[in-house]
N, C-alpha and C positions, 0 to 999 in steps of 0.2 A: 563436519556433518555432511553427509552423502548427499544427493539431490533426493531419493529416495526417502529419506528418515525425517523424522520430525523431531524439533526440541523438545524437551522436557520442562525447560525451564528459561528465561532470559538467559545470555551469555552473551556478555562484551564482545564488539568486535574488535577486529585486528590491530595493531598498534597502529595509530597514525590516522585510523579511521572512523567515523559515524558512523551510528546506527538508525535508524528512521524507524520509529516502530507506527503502525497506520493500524485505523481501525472505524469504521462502518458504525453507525449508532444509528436505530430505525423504532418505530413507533406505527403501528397498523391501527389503522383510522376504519372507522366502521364501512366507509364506502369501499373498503379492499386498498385502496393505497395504503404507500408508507409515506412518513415521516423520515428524516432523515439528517445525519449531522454524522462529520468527521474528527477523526482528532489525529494528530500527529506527535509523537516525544520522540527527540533526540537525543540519543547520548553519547560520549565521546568511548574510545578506547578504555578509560578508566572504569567506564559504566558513570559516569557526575553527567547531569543533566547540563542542555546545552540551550536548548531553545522546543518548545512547541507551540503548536499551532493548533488554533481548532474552527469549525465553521459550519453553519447549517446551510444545509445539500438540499431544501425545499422537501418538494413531493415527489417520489420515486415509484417506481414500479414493483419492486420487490426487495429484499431485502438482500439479492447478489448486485443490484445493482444501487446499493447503496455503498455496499464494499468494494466496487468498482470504482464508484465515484470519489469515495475516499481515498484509493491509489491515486486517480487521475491527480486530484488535489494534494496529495504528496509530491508527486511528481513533478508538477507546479512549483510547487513549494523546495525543493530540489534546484529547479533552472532558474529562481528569484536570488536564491541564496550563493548562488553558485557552486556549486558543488561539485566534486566527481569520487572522491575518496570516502563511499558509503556503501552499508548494506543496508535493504528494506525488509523490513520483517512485517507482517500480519499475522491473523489470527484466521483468514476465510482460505483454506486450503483447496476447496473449487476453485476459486481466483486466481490464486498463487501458482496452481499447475495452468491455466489459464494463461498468462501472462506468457510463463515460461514456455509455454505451444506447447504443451501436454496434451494429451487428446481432448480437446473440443470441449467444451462445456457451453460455452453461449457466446460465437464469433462477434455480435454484437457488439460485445463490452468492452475486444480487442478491437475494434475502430476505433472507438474513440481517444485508444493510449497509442497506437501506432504512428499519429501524424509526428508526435515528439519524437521519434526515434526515424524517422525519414528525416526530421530537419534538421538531423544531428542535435538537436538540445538535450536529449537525455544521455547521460552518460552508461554506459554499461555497467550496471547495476544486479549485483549478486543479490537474488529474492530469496526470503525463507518464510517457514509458516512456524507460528507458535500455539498449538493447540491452547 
């Protein structure tokens, strides 16, 4: 898959490798906030599930930066488990090209994922988006 193109569908990764799939879960409160909660699934080369994780992200500003937050907490969750033989997949393609320094969408949201990759803790990490 090109960096251009988007999946159609799940597809295993590489042999010998994880897949992290991340996703943003939000709920808008009358006062204009969101709610918010992440989830994470894991699955090996075979596509057989390995391990997920899931967690409430409190009160958030918007619902990109709930999907922010839920990378952030993948990424976490990535340096705990130790990791480095994975892809990350999502669903928020604003994000995803985000991440990946695509034109700009909200520099914000890359602060707070950048200090991991100064401190060497994340590993270089192939991103995709799954519509």
């Amino acid at each position: 898959m090109g960096s251009g193109e988007l999946a159609r569908c799940w597809q295993k990764p590489a042999c010998g490798n994880l897949k992290f799939n991340v996703d943003g879960a939000w709920v808008s409160r009358s006062d204009g906030l969101v709610e918010a909660g992440a989830g994470i699934v894991v699955r090996d080369s075979n596509g057989s599930f390995v391990v997920a994780h899931s967690l409430n992200l409190g009160v958030v500003g918007s619902s990109l930066c709930a999907e922010a937050m839920a990378w952030r907490a993948a990424f976490d969750f990535v340096v705990l488990l130790g990791l480095d033989q994975l892809v990350m997949e999502g669903d928020s393609q604003q994000l995803v090209r985000c991440i990946r320094g695509l034109p700009p969408i909200n520099v914000f949201i890359l602060e707070d994922l950048t200090p991991l990759d100064r401190k060497n803790e994340k590993p270089n990490l192939p991103l995709g988006n799954t519509p």
